[in-house]
N, C-alpha and C positions, 0 to 999 in steps of 0.2 A: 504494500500500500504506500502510497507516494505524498508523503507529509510534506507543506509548507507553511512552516512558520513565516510569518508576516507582522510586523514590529510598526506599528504606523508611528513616525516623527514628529514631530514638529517645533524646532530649537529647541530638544533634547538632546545637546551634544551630552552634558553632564551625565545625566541617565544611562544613555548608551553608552559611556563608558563604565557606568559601576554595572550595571545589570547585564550589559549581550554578551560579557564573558560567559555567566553560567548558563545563557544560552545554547552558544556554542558550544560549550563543556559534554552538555549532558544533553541534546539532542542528533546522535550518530542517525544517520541515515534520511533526516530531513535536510529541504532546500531552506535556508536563511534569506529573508529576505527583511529590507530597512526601505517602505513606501513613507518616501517625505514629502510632507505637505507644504511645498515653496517652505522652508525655513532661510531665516536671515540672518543666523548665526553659521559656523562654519562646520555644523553635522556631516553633510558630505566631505570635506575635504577632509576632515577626522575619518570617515571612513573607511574609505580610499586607501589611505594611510596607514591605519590601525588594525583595520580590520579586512583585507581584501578579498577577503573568502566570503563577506556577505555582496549578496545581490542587493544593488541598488535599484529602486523606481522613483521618479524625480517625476511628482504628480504640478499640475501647471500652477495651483494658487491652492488655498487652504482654505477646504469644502469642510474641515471640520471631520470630524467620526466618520459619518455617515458617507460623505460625496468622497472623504479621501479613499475609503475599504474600496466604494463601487469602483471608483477611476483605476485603483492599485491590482484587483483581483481580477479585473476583465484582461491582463497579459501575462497570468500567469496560470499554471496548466497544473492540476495534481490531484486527486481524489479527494484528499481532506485539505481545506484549511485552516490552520490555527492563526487567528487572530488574539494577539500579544501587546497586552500594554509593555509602555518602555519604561514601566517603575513594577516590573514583575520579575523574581527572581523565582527561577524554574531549582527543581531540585532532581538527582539522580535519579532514573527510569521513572520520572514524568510523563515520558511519551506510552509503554509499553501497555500498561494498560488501557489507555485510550484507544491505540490500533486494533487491542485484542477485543473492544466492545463494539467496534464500528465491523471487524472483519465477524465476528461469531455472529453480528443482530444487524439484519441488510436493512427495517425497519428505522434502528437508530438514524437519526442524520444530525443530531447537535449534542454534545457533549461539553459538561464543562470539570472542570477538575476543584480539588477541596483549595480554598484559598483564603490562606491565612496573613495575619498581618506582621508586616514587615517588623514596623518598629514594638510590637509589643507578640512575639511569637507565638504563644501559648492560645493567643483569642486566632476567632474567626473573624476576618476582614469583613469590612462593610456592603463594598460592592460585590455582592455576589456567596460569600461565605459557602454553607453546604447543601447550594440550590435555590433556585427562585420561585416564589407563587404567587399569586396575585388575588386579592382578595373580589369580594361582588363589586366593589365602589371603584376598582383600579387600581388601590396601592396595592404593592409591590412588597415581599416581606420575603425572611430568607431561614432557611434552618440554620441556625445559627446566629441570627439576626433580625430583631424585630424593632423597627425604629431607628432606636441608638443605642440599643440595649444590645451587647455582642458577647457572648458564650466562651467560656472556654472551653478547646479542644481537650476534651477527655474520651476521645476514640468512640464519642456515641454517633458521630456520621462517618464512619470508617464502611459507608456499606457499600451499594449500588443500587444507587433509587433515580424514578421515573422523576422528573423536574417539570416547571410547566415552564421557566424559563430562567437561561445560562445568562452569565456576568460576559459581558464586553468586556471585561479586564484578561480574559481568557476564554475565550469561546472556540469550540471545534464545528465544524461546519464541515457535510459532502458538499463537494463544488458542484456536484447536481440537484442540492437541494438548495443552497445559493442561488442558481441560476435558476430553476423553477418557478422562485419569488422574487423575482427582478430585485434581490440583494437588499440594500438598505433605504428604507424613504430620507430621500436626501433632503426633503423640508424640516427635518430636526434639527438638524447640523451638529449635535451631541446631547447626550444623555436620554436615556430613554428605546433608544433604535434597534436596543438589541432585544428588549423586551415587546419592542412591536414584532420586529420579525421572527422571535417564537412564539407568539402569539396566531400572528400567521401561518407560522407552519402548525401549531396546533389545530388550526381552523381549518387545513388544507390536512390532516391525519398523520405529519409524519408525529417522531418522539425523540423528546429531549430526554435525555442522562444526566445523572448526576454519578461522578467514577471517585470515592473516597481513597483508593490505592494509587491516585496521581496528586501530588502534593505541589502548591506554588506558593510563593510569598508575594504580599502585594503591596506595595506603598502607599496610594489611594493620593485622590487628592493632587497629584503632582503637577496636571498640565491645567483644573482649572480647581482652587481650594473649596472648602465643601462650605466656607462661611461666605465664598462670594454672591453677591446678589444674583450675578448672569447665571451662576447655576440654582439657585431658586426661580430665577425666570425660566429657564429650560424645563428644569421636572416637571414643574407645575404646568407649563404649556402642550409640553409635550404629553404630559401622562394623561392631559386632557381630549389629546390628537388621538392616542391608541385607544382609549374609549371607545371615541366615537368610530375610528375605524373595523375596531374588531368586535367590543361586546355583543351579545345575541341579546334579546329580551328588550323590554320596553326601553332604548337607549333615554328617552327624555327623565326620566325617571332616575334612572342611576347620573345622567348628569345634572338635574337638578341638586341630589343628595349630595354630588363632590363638589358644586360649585360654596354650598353652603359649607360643608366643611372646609373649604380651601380658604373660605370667610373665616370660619372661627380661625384658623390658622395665621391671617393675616395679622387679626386681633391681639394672637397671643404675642406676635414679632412688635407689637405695634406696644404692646405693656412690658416686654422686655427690652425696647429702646433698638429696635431692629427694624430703622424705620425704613432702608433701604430694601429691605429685605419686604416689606409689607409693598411697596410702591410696584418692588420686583413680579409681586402675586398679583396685583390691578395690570402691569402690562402682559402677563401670560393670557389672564382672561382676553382683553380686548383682542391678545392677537389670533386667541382659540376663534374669538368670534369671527374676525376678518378673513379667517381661513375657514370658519364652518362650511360655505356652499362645496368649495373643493374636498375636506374631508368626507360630505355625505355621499359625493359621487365615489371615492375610493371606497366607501361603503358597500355601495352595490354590487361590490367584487364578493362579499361575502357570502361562504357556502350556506343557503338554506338551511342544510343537516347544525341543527344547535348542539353544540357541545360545551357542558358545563364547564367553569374554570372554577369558579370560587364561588360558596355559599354561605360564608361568613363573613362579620365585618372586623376584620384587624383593628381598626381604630376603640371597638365597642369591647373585644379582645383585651387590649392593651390598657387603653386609660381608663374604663370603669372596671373592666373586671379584674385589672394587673395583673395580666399572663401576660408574662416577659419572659416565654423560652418558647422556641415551637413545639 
């Protein structure tokens, strides 16, 4: 099976130097590849240099997550793709069980591996920890991770479980399940597009993995920080995109429900002196709405056949009942 690791850049010289060593190290038999999104630091010419055993893709400007994966993966050829943040440190035989769940289960097509945090080892990482799911309202919640509440690893997700959706900080993809769903909605530009597109392929029958015997470390945070406002404008805009594009069932309904919770959210930024952060959640909405007519026609793409995703509400979970573990 023909693995390509794919590292998307952008003025992460620093990064790719401390992390694409243990890349390199400990993935034998994949292609390495560094897709840079126009950076304007000197990535490339570090590369070149340091590193010339990786393949370089030199994408024309900086589409962000989303438009950089589509532009970088449409010239490159190989059964799986592993898409790789550049603040993820891989560990010994990372790869092997991932080949050996895509080659044994022709069904699988997205796997993501267990991913723990860099600077404090022992937890599971935020983005993505041990599998993703999504509740009836659209947030997103992980084993291992509910909120900001993060687990430590004591080998209770050491398993191999069905996921409804893998972390972009390490996602395995067949380049034919990729290509079946015209890849990433490039109107996100980040956060969120990896949870639309397994979404979608949920919605279209394939299945996500979750593979507890491939370990990674993940830094989080590096390329945009988790207290800036643009990434409170992104979730919240986008998480309100993949709603409307994928849920089955009364959509007005479930988006009335998250519009008002995304209220009380504002509020709470708004008594915590987070006032950027509140302003952040007033332009996710207007631009949800500015984009509503386009999301509902991307709608109509959607299979008739309903398939449940989530029948609880995480948030009703969490802050009244206080379950903080999955």
């Amino acid at each position: 099976m023909k693995i390509a690791v794919v590292i998307l850049n952008w003025n992460g010289q620093q990064l790719l130097e401390q992390f694409l060593p243990s890349v390199l190290q400990y993935s034998e038999g994949a292609d390495i590849y560094v897709a840079d999104n126009a950076s304007t630091d000197t990535s490339i010419d570090f590369l070149k240099r340091k590193f010339p055993q990786v393949k370089i893709i030199q994408n024309e400007d900086n589409g962000g997550y989303a438009k950089g994966y589509n532009d970088a993966l449409k010239t490159i050829k190989a059964d799986v793709f592993c898409l790789l943040n550049s603040d993820v440190k891989v560990t010994p035989n990372w790869l092997s069980p991932i080949i050996s769940e895509f080659e044994s289960h022709s069904t699988t097509a997205i796997i993501q591996p267990k991913i723990l945090d860099y600077k404090n080892k022992t937890h599971f990482e935020y983005a993505g920890a041990a599998g993703g799911f999504i509740d009836k309202y659209g947030y997103p919640y992980c084993r291992g991770r509910i909120f900001d509440t993060l687990e430590k690893d004591t080998g209770q997700y050491n398993d191999t479980a069905s996921i409804f959706w893998a972390s972009g900080a390490c996602l395995f993809i067949r380049q034919s399940t990729f290509e079946s769903l015209n890849g990433f909605d490039e109107s996100y530009f980040a956060h969120y597009e990896e949870i639309d597109l397994c979404w979608r392929a949920f919605n279209a029958g394939y299945y996500t993995k979750y593979i507890g015997a491939s370990t990674v470390y993940h830094v989080g945070g590096a390329t945009l920080n988790a207290i800036h406002p643009k990434k409170t404008y992104l979730n919240f805009r986008n998480s309100l995109f993949t709603i409307t594009k994928n849920a089955h069932g009364f959509l007005f309904g479930i988006l009335f429900t998250r519009l008002v919770l995304d209220g009380i959210a504002g509020i709470k930024f708004l008594f915590n002196l987070k006032f950027t952060h509140t302003i952040a959640i007033i332009k996710a909405h207007f631009s949800f709405y500015a984009h509503l007519s386009k999301l509902l026609k991307k709608r109509k793409q959607l299979p008739k056949k309903k398939n449940y995703y989530g029948t609880t509400s995480i948030v009703w979970s969490y802050f009244i009942k206080k379950r903080r573990q999955y």
